[in-house]
N, C-alpha and C positions, 0 to 999 in steps of 0.2 A: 225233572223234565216231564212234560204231560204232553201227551200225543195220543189222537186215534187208537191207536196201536197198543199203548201202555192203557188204556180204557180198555179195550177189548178185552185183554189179557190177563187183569189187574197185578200185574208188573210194576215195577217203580223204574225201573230203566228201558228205552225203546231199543234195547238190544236180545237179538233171540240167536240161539246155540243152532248150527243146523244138524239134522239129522244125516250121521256119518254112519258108514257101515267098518263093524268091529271099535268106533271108538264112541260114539252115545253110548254110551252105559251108563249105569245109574249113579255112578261117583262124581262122573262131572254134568251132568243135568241137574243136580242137587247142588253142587257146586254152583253152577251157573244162577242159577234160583237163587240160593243163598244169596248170592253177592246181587240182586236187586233186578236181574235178568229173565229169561226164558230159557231154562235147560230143554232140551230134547232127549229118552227114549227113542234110538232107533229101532222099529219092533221086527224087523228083519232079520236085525242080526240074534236075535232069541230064536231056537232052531225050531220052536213049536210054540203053540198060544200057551200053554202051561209052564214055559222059560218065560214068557214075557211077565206072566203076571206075576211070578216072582221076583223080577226085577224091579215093577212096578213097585210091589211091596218094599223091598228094598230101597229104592229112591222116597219113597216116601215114611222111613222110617230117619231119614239123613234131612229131608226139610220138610217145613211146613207151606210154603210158598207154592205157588202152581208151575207145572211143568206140565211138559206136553208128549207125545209118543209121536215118532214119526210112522207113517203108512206108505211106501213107494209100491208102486200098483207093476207088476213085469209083465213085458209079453213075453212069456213063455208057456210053452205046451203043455206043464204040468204047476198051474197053479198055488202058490202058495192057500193055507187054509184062511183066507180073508175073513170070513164071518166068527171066524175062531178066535184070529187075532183083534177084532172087535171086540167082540164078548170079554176079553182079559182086560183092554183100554174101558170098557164101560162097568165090565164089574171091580175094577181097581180104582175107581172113582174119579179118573184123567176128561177132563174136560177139554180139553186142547189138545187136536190133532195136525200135525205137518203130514199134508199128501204131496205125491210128487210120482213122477212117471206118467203113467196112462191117464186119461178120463178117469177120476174118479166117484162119476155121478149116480151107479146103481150101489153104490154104498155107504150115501152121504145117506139119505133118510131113516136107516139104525142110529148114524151119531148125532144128527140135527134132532130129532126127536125128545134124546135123551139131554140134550142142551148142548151139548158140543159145539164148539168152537172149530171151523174149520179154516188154516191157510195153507193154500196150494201154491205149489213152485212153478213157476215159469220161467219160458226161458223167450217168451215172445208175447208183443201186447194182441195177438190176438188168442195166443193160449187165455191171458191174464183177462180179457172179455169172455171166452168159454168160462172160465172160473168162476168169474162173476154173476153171466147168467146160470147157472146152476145153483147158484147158491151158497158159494162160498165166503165164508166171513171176509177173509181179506188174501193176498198174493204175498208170494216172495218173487221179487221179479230179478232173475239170474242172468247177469249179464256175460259176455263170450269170456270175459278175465277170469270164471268162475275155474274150482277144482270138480274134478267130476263132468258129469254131462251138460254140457252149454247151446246143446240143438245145434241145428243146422243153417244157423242164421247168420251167425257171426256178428252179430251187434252189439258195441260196447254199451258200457253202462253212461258215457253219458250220451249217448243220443237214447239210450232205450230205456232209459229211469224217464228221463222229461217226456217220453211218449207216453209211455204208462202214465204218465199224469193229465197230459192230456184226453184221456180214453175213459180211466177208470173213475168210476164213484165210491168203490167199495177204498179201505186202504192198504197200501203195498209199502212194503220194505226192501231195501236197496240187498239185494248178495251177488257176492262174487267182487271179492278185491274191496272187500272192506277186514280192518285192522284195526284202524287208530279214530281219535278223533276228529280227527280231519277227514276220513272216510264220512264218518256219522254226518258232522256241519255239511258237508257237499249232496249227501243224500237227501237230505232235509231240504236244502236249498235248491232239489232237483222236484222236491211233489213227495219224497218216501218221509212215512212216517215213522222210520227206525230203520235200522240195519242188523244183517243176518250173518253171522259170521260163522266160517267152517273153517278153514284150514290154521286161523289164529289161536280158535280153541282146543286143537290139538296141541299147538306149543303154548300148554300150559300145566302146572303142576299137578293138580288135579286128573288129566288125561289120562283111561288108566291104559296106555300105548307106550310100548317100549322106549327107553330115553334113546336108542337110535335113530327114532325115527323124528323126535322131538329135535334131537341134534342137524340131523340132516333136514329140517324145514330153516332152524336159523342159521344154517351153512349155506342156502339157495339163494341163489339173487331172483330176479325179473325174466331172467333168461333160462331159468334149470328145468320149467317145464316143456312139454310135446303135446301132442294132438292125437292119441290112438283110436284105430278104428272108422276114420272119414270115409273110406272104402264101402263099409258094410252099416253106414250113417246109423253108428252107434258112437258118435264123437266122442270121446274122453280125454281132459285134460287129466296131464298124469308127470308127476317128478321123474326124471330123465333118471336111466340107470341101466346097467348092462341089458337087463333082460327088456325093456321097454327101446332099446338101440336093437336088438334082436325083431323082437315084432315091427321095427320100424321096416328093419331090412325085409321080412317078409312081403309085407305090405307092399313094395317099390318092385322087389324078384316077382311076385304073383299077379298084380295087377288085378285086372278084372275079373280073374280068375280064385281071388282071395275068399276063401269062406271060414268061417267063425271056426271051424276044428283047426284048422290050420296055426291057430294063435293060442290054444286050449293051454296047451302049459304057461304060458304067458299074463294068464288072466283068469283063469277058475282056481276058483280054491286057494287065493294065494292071499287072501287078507289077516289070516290067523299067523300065520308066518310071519308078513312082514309089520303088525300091528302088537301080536301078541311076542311074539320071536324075536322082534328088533332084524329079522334077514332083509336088510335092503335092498337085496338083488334078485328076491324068491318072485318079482313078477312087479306089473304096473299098478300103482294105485293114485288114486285122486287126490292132486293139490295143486292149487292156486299160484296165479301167477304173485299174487301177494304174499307168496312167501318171502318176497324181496325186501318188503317190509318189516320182516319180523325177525329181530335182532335179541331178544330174551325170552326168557321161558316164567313169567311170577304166576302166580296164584290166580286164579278168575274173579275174586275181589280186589286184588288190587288191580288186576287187566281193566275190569269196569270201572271202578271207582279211578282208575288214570284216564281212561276214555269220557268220562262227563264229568270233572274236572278239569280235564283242558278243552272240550268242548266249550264248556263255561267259558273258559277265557277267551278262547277261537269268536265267540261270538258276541261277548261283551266287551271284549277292549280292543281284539284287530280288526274286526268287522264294521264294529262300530264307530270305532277310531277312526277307520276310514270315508264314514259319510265323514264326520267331525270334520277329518281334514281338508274336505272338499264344501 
């Protein structure tokens, strides 16, 4: 399948891995790659620019295919080394970068120069038109069903895919609550040129995340996630579980009075634990209401190579069938 998106990237599939904290690592971005995709390097979760670029190394000793790093921009008061972790992504030879969080527009000109490839996360089409005019290659546009931060908008994906299509010139891919093929054919069929998947490519063999936590994404229905943090509009979707029932109660006892310390054991520090540990109760972390869909755990070539093979079918014999029959 040839799309915008798989041009941009030179991909052979319009599906891209999104950049997770504690599970992009280099095993399943290589992985994802491998099977005809776009792995993602998350470079956040490497604790210094001199982790990352050994990861880099790494990932790219596993494929030969392109992969991308992610860069999420934080407002915090003390900085991560941003020009640092550049210099690793451009001395590692990654030509394809996922930004997400803040503006990312005083640190597009080191990677656009160097040829880079830039697509930014959105979670709104006017974030998705700031992105554009700046300069960026193309959008991920995340809709409310997303794991992780979904803004303050609350707009699903199918009214905010076909706006984004409406708006944009540059191209965008659908994420948040995409899985299957049938995600991919409805994204397509919405203006997106491929689809972004985060919470399916952790339940898969490759991930290298504890099988607890793998287990408990295909134990979740449509109902298992929460909403933390609407309070202090740092919204997160997040899998239900003692300690995420604890921050909720917070939230409801404190009210307007709720500030970010008050939650601290709940949400700093707790990804290594329940990512690397398998402790599903060590705090809240990001996943998708699409976990309802995700009933196996195979391999990330067979994940893809199942999703554009019944794509294929989705769209040459029931779609098609269906003018036929009319």
């Amino acid at each position: 399948m040839k799309t915008r998106i798989t041009e941009l990237f030179g991909i052979e599939h319009p599906i891209i891995q999104g950049g997770m904290h504690y599970v992009g690592f280099a095993e399943l971005a290589s992985a994802v790659s491998n099977a005809g995709g776009l792995g993602i390097i998350t470079g956040l979760t490497q604790k210094t620019p001199q982790d990352l670029a050994k990861e880099i190394a790494r990932c790219k000793e596993m494929t030969d295919k392109p992969f991308g790093v992610n860069l999420t921009f934080l407002p915090t008061v003390t900085a991560p080394d941003y020009p640092g972790y550049i210099d690793a992504i451009l001395d590692g030879g990654v030509r394809i970068v996922e930004t997400a969080g803040r503006n990312p527009q005083e640190h597009l000109p080191r990677l656009q120069e160097a040829g880079v490839k830039i697509i930014h996360k959105c979670t709104s089409v006017r974030h998705s038109l700031k992105a554009q005019k700046i300069g960026c290659d193309a959008v991920s546009v995340d809709g409310f069903e997303c794991g992780g931060h979904p803004g303050e908008d609350d707009i699903p994906n199918m009214i905010l895919l076909p706006r984004a299509a409406e708006e944009l010139t540059i191209p965008f891919v659908s994420s948040g609550g995409m899985a299957d093929a049938r995600s991919l054919v409805a994204s397509l069929a919405m203006g997106a040129e491929g689809m972004n998947m985060g919470t399916r490519f952790i339940a898969t063999k490759e991930a290298p995340v504890h099988d607890n936590v793998k287990k408990a994404i295909v134990a979740a229905s449509e109902l298992d996630t929460r909403l933390v943090m609407r309070p202090l509009r740092n919204t997160e979707r997040v899998l239900n579980n003692a300690a995420v029932e604890r921050l909720l109660e917070k939230e409801q006892r404190l009210g307007k009075e709720l500030q970010f310390q008050d939650i601290l054991e709940e949400v700093a520090g707790v990804y290594p634990r329940i990512m690397l540990e398998g402790d599903m109760d060590a705090g809240a972390w990001s996943c998708g209401m699409v976990a309802g869909l995700i009933h196996d755990i195979p391999t990330c070539k067979e994940l893809v190579d199942r999703i554009m093979n019944e794509a294929e079918t989705l769209i040459s014999q029931r779609l098609t069938g269906l003018l036929s029959a009319s």
